[in-house]
Backbone as JSON Lines, residues from 0, in Angstrom:
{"i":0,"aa":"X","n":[50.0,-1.2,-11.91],"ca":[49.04,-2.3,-11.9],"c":[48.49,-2.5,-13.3]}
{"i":1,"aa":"X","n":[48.18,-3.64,-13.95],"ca":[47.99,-3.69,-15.11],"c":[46.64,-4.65,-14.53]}
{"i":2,"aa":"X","n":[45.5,-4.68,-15.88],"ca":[44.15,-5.36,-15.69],"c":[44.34,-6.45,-16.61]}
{"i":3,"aa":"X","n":[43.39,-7.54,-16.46],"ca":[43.48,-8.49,-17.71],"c":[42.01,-8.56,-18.04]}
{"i":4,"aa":"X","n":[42.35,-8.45,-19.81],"ca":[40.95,-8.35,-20.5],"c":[40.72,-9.33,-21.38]}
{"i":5,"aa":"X","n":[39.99,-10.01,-22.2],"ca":[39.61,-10.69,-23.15],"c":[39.44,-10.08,-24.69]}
{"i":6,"aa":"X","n":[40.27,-10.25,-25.17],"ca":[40.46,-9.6,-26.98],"c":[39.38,-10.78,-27.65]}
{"i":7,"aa":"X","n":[37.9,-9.7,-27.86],"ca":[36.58,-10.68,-27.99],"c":[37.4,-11.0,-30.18]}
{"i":8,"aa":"X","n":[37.92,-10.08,-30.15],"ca":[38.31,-10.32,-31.82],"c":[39.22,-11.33,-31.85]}
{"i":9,"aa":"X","n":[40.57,-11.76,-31.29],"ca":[41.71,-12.36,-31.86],"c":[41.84,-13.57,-30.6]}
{"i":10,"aa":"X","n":[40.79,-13.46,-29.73],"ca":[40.29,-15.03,-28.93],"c":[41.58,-14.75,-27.97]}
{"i":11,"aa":"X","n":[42.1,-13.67,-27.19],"ca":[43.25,-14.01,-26.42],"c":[43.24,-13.33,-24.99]}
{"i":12,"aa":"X","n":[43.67,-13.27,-24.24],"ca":[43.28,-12.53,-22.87],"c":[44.81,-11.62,-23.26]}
{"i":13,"aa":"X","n":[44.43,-10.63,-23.05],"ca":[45.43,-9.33,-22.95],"c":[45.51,-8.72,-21.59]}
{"i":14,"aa":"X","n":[46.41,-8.42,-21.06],"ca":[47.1,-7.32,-19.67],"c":[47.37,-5.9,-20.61]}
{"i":15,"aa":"X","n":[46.71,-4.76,-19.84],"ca":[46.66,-3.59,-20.22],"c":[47.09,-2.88,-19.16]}
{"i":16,"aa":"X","n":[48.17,-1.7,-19.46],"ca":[48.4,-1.25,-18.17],"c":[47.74,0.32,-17.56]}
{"i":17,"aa":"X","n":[47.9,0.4,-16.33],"ca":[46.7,1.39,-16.06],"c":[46.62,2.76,-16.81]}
{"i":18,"aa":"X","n":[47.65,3.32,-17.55],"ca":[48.02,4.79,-18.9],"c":[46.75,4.17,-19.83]}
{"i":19,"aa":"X","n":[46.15,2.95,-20.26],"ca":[45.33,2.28,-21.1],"c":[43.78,2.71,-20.87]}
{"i":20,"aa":"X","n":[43.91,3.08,-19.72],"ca":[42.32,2.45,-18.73],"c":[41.56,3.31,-18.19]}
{"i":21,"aa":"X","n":[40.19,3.71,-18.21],"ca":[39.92,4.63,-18.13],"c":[38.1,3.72,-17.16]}
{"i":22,"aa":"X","n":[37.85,4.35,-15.92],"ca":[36.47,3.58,-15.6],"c":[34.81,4.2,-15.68]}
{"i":23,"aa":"X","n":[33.5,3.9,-15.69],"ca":[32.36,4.25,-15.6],"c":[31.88,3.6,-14.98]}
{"i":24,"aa":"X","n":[31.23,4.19,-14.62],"ca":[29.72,4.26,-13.74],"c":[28.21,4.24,-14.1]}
{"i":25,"aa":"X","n":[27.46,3.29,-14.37],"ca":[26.2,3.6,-15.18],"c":[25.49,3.65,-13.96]}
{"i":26,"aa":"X","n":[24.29,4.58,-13.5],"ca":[23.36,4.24,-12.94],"c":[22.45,4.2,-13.22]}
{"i":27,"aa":"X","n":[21.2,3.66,-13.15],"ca":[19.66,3.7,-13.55],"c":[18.57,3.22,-12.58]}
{"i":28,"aa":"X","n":[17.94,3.42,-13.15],"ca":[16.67,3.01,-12.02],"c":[15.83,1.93,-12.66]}
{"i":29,"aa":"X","n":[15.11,0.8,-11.57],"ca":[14.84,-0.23,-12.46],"c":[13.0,-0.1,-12.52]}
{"i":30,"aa":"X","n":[13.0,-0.56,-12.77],"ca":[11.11,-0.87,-13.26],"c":[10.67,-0.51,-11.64]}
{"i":31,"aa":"X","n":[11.32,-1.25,-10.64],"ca":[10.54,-1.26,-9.12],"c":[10.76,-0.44,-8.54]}
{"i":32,"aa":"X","n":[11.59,0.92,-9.48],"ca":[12.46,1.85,-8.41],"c":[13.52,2.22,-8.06]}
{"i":33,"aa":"X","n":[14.03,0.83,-7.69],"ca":[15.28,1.03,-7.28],"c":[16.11,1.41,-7.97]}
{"i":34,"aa":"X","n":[17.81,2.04,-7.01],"ca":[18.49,2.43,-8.17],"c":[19.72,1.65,-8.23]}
{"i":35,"aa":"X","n":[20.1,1.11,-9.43],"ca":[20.95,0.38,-9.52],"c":[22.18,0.95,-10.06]}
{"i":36,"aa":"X","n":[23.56,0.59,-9.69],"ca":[24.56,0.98,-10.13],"c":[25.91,-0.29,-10.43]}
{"i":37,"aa":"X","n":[26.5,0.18,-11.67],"ca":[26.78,-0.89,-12.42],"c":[28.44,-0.75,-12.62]}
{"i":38,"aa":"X","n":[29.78,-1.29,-12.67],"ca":[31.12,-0.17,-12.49],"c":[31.61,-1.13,-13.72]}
{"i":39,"aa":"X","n":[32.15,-0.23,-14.47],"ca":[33.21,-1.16,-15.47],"c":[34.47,-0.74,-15.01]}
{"i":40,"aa":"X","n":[35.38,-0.64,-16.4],"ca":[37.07,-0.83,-16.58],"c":[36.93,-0.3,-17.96]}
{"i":41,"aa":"X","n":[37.44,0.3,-18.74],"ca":[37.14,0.14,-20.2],"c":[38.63,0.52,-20.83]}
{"i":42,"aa":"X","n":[39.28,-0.29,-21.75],"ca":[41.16,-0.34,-21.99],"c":[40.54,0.06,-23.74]}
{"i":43,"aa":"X","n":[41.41,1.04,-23.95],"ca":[41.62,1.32,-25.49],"c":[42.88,1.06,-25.78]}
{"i":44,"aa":"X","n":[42.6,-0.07,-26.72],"ca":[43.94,-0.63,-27.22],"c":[43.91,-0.17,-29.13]}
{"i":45,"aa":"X","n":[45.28,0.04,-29.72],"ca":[45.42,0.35,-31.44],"c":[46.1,-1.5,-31.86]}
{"i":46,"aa":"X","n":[45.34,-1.65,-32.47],"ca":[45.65,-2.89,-33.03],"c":[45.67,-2.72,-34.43]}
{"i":47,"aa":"X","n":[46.75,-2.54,-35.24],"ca":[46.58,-2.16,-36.91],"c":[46.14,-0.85,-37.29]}
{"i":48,"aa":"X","n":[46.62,0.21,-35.91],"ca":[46.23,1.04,-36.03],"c":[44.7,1.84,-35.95]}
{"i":49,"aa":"X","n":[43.73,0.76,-35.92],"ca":[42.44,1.37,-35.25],"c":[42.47,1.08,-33.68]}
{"i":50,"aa":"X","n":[41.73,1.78,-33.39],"ca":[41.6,1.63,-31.73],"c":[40.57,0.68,-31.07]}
{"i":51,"aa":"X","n":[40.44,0.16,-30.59],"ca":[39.69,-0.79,-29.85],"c":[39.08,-1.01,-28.5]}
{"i":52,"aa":"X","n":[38.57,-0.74,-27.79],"ca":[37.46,-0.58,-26.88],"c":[37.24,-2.16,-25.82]}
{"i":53,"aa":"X","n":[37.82,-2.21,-24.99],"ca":[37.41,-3.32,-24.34],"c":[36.72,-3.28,-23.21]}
{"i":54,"aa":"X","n":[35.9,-3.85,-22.47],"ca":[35.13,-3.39,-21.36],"c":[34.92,-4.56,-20.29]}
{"i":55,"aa":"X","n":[35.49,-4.37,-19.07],"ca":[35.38,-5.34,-17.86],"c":[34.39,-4.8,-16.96]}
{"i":56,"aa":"X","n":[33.05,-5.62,-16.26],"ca":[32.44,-5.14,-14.93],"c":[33.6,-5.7,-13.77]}
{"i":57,"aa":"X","n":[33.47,-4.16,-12.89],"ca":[34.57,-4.87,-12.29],"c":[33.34,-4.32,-10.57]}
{"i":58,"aa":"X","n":[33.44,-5.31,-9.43],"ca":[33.04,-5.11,-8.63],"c":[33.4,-3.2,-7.61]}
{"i":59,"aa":"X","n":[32.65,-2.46,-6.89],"ca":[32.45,-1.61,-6.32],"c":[34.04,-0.87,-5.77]}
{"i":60,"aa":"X","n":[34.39,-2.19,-4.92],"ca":[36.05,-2.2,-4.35],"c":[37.26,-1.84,-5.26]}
{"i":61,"aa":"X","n":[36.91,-3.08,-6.25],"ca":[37.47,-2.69,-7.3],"c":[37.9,-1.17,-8.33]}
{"i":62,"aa":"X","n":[36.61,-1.28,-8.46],"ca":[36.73,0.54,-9.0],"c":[37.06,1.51,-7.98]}
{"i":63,"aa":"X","n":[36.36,1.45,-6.93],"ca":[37.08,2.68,-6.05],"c":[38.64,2.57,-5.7]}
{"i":64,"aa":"X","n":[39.3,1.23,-5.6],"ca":[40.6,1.13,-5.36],"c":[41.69,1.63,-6.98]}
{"i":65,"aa":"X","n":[40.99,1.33,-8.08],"ca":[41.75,2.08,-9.51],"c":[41.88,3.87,-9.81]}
{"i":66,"aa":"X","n":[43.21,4.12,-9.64],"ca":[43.47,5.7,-9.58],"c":[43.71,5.81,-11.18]}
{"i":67,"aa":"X","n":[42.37,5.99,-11.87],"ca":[42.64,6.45,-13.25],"c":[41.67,6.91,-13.24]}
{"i":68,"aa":"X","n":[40.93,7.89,-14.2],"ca":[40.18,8.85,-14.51],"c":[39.03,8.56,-14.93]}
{"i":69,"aa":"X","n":[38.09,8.89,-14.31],"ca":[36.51,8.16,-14.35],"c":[36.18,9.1,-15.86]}
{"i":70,"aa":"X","n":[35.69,8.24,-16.9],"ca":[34.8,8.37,-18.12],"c":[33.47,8.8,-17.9]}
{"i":71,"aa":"X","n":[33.24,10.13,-18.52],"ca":[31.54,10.6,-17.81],"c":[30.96,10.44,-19.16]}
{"i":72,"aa":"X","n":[31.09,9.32,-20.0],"ca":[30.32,9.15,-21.54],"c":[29.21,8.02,-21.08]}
């Protein structure tokens, strides 16, 4: 399964495939209490040889259905 991301540098939508992709989880708590929880996608791509960092919110389903290795940063 490959994701599609937005290359915010070179203006182009890129497909990354899941060896790329790695997901998080932020949680926090808001001013009223509650606790909120937030899921990305995040694809490291080498473009010219530096590496590059891209980041999708991806809904709840979403992340629990992606078998790649949750990021605890």
């Amino acid at each position: 399964m490959q994701l599609e991301f937005f290359n915010l540098k070179t203006k182009k939508k890129v497909e990354v495939p899941d060896s790329e992709l790695k997901k998080r989880r932020s949680v926090r708590t808001t001013s009223g209490g509650k606790r909120q929880e937030r899921y990305a996608v995040i694809a490291v791509v080498h473009e010219g040889g530096k590496p590059l960092q891209m980041f999708k919110f991806v809904n709840k389903e979403t992340f629990d259905s992606l078998d790649v290795p949750e990021d605890r940063g």
